[in-house]
Structures are given as structure tokens and as C-alpha cells.
N, C-alpha and C positions, 0 to 999 in steps of 0.2 A: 504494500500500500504506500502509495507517494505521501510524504510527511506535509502537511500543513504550517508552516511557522506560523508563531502568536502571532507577529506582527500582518503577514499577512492575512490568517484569520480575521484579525481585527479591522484590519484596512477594509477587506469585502463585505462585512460586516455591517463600514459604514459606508457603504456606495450605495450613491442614489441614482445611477445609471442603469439601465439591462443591458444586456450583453447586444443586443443588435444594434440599441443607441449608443454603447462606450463604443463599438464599431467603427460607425457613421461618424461621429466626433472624432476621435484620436486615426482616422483613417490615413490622414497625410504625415502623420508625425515618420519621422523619415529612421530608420535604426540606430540607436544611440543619442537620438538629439535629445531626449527625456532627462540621460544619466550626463548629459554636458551643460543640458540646462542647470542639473543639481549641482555637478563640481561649481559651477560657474556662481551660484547661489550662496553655497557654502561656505566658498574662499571669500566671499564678500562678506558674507553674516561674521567672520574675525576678521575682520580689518579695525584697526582702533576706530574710526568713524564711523561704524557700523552701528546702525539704528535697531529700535526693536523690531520692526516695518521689515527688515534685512534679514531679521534673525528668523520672526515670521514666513518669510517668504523663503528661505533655507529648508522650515519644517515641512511648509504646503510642497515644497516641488521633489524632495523625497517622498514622501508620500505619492507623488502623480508618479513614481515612477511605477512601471511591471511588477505585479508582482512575480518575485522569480530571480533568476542570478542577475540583473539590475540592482536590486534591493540588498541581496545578499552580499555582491560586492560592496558594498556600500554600507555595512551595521555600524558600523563605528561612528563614523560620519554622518549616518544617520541618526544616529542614538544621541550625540552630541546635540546636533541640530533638533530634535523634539524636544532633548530634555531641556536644553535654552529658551526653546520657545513654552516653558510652562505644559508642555504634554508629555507630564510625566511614566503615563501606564504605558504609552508608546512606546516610548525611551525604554523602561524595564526590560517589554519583546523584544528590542532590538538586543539588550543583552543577552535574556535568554535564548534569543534563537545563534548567538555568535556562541556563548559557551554550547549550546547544544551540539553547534558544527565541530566543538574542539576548537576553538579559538582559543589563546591563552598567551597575553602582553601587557604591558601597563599602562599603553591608552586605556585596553577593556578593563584594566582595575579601577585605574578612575574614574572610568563613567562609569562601572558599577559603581562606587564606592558614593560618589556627587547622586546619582539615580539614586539609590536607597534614603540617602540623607534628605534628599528631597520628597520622597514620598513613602515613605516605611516609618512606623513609630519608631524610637531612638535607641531601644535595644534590638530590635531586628535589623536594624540601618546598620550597630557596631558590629552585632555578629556578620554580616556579611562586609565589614571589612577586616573582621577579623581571618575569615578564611580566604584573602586576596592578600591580606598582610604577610602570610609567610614567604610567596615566592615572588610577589613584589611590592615589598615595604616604600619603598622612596616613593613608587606611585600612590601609595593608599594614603600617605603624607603630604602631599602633594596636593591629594582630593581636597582633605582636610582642612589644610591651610585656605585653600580656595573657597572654600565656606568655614570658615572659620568663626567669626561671629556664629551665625547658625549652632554649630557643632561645639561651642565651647559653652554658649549658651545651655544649650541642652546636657551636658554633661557637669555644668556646676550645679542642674536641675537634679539632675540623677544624683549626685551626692550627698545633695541636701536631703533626697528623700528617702537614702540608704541603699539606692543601686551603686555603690563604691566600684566595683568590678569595674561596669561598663564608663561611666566615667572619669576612672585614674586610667584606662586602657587611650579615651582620647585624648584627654592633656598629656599621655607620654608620646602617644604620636605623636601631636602637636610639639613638642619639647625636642621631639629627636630631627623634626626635619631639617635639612641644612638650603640655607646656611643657617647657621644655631643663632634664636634670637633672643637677649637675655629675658624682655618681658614672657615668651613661652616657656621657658626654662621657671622663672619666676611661679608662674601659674601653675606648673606640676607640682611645684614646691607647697604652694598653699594647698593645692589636693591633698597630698601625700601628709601634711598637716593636719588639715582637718579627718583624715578617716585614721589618724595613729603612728602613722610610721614614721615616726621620728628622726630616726639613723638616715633613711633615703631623703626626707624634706632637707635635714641641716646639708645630704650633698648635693643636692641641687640647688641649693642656696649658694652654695658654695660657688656652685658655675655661674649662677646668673649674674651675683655679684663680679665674677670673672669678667662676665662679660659686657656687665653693663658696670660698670664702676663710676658710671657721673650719675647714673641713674636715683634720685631720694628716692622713689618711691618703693624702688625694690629695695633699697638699704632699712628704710621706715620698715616695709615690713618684716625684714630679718629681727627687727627689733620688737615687733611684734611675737614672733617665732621665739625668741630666746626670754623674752619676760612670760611667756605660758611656759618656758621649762623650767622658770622659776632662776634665773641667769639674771638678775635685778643690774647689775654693772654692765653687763654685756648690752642689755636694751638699751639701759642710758646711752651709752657708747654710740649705737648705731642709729637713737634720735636723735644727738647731736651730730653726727657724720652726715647722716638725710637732711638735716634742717642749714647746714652749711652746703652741702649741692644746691638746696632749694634756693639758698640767695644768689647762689652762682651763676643760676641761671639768667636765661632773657631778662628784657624788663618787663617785657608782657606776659610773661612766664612765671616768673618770681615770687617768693612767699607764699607759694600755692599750694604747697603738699600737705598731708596730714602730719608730718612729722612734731612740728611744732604743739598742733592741740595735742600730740599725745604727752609730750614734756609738761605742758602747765598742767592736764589731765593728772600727773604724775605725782606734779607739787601741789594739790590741789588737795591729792590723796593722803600723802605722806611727803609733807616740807624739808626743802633739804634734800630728799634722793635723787630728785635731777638735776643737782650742782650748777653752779648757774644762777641766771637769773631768769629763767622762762618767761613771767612774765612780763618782762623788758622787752624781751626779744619778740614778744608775741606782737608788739604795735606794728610793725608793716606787714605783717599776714592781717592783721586788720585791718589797714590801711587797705591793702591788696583785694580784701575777701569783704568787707562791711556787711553783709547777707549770710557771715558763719556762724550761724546761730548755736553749732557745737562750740564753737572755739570761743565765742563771748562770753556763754554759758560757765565754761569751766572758767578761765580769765574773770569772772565775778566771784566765783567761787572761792579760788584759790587770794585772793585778791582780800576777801572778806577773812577768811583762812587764820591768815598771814598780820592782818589788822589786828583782830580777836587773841593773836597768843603775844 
């Protein structure tokens, strides 16, 4: 029995033609102008000035093509082009019908890997990049990063709600794609924080700081990280390290990070542990931020504190 592909299944499925009218219509189409028309579409729909109109019209002329070895030539490139254009079920058959053939490369892992993210809930999305991720990792990384918002979203969702697995599995992709970027690096770190592992957060810390070393806000948080291990010097240490980046910066920039509320937060607590004068230093994040209504808050606080003894 001659096999059916989903996609084309799906494509007959939705023709509103008969067979003696698709006939009489596509009668002059000349052999091959169909799948010249699609390259021709295709190459346009990625061009950086490439409109959604582009992207659109990439999916429609895939789809006008045969079905049959037109289309089948074609899955990757096709599966691309539907699933841009928001036609995601489409997109899916074009996978399945490429692994069906025995296809197996890391275009087809990214567009599985992007296709499931896009239309599968977020534990069936990892697990099918989990089994794309063994024989090719850089593509599944790749996917990832390219919806990244999306995907990092939904895995700090999963954590919060006790799916730990599925999302420490995508903050580590995220973390390992290269080139290595300290704020992903960072973010595995606060995972692997929040669900326990202590040992693996301080060495990803380790790197991110590596890597981003001007960075306050990955500094602010190590300090975060070491005052929960109960490291009272060591936090200090690394909110004033953060809050000295943070003036380092732009001017448009500047006095913007958390680091400084967490220092008056600190003296506000317990006077005196954040050596210094916090609250001195707290006027051009005020200056900076007037609408911090955390950081006024403690700043009154500590403020009152400090009067009072």
C-alpha cells in the first residue's frame, strides 16, 4: 500500500478543488515551475527585509506545491516556512513525515525542537528535545536560544511549580550554547539555586562571573546566593562589588541595579553588617530611580533604625 504523508493527508484534506477542476486550473503550470516558484519564495521569506506578507506567501506556495517528491524534497524548507508562518500542525507533518523517511540532521532538530516549542505543552516540547539533544546538541541549543524568551519563560514556570527536571534540562541548554553568555550561564545558576544544588549553582557562578565580570547584576546576585548559605561577608562583599559596577556604568545606565537596596535592606536589618554607609550611597539610585518604592521603603526604614539607637 503507497504511504500517505501527514502533510499531505492534511493538505487534501483541505482542498476545495475536484480533481477535474484542480485539472483545468493548474493545466498550464509547466514541470517544476511550482517547486521554483517555492525556492524563489523561500529565499525571500529570510532575507533580513523580509515581511510577514513574505513569510506568508513562502507557506501558501509550499503548500501549492504536488503532493509527492515536490513536497518531499522540500520538508525542511517547508516545515520552516509553515512553522514561521504560525501553521504550526503543518510544520509538525513536515517533521514527521522527514523522520518517517529517515531523515536525521540538525536543521531537522531545530525545527523539531522550535515546532514542538511552539505548539506542544512544555514538557512534551523538552522531551522531544531531549531525544534530538543526544546526536545533535548544538542544534537543539540553537533552537532554544532562538526562542529563548518563550522557553526560558516556560521553564522558570516549571520550576516554580516543581517540574525541576524539565526546566534545569533548559536553562542548561541555554547555558551551554556557545558562544557562552555570562547572563545564561547566570540563569542556570539561579535554577540550580533554587531547586538545591548548591555545589553546581556556586560553579556556574563561578563562570558567569568569569564571564561577565562588569556585569552588577550577576555579581548582586552571587551575593544573593552566598547570604542564603548563610556567607554574611561574602554577600557584603559582592553588594558592594555590584553597586561599584553599577556606578561604573553609563549615565543612562547608572545607579540602576538592585544591589544597593539590598545593602541598606541589610543595615536596615542588622546596623553595621554592611560597613559603609548604605545609606549615603543610596541618594543617586534615588536620584536615578524616584519611583523605587522598594528602595525608599527600606532607606526610611533603616534611616529611622539608625535615629532611634
Amino acid at each position: 500500500m503507497t504511504r500517505v504523508s501527514a502533510l499531505a493527508a492534511s493538505h487534501c484534506r483541505a482542498s476545495v478543488f475536484g480533481p477535474l477542476l484542480g485539472s483545468l486550473l493548474f493545466a498550464t503550470v509547466l514541470p517544476g515551475q511550482d517547486e521554483a516558484a517555492f525556492d524563489r519564495a523561500f529565499a525571500a521569506s529570510l532575507l533580513p527585509a523580509a515581511t510577514a506578507a513574505d513569510v506568508a506567501a513562502a507557506a501558501s506556495a509550499y503548500l501549492a506545491l504536488p503532493a509527492g517528491p515536490a513536497q518531499r524534497a522540500r520538508l525542511l524548507e517547508g516545515g520552516e516556512a509553515l512553522r514561521r508562518a504560525g501553521k504550526v500542525d503543518l510544520a509538525q507533518a513536515c517533521v514527521d513525515d522527514a523522520v518517517a523517511a529517515g531523515m536525521r540532521s540538525g536543521p531537522l532538530a531545530s525545527l523539531a525542537v522550535r515546532t514542538a516549542f511552539a505548539g506542544q505543552p512544555f514538557a512534551a516540547a523538552v522531551a522531544v528535545a531531549r531525544r534530538w539533544s543526544g546526536p545533535f546538541p548544538e542544534s537543539v541549543r540553537a533552537a532554544l536560544v532562538a526562542d529563548e524568551a518563550k522557553a526560558g519563560a516556560a521553564a522558570e514556570k516549571a520550576v516554580r511549580l516543581g517540574a525541576a527536571a524539565d526546566g534545569r534540562f533548559v536553562f542548561a541548554q541555554l547555558a551551554a550554547a556557545r558562544p557562552l553568555a555570562a547572563y545564561r550561564v547566570a540563569n542556570y545558576a539561579l535554577c540550580l539555586r533554587q531547586i538545591g544544588d548548591v555545589d553546581e549553582a556556586r560553579r556556574q557562578y563561578d563562570l558567569a562571573r568569569a564571564l561577565g565580570p562588569d556585569d552588577p547584576e550577576i555579581e548582586n546576585d552571587f551575593g544573593l546566593f552566598l547570604r542564603a548559605q548563610g556567607d554574611l561577608v561574602g554577600a557584603v562583599g559582592a553588594f558592594w562589588r555590584a553597586w561599584g559596577l553599577d556606578l561604573a556604568r553609563a549615565p543612562a545606565a547608572r545607579a540602576r541595579g538592585p544591589a544597593i537596596t539590598n545593602l541598606v535592606l541589610l543595615e536596615a536589618v542588622r546596623p553595621g553588617a554592611a560597613g559603609g554607609d548604605p545609606l549615603r550611597e543610596a541618594a543617586p539610585a534615588l536620584a536615578a530611580r524616584p519611583d523605587a518604592a522598594m528602595l525608599r521603603r527600606v532607606v526610611i526604614d533603616a534611616a529611622v533604625r539608625r535615629a532611634l539607637r
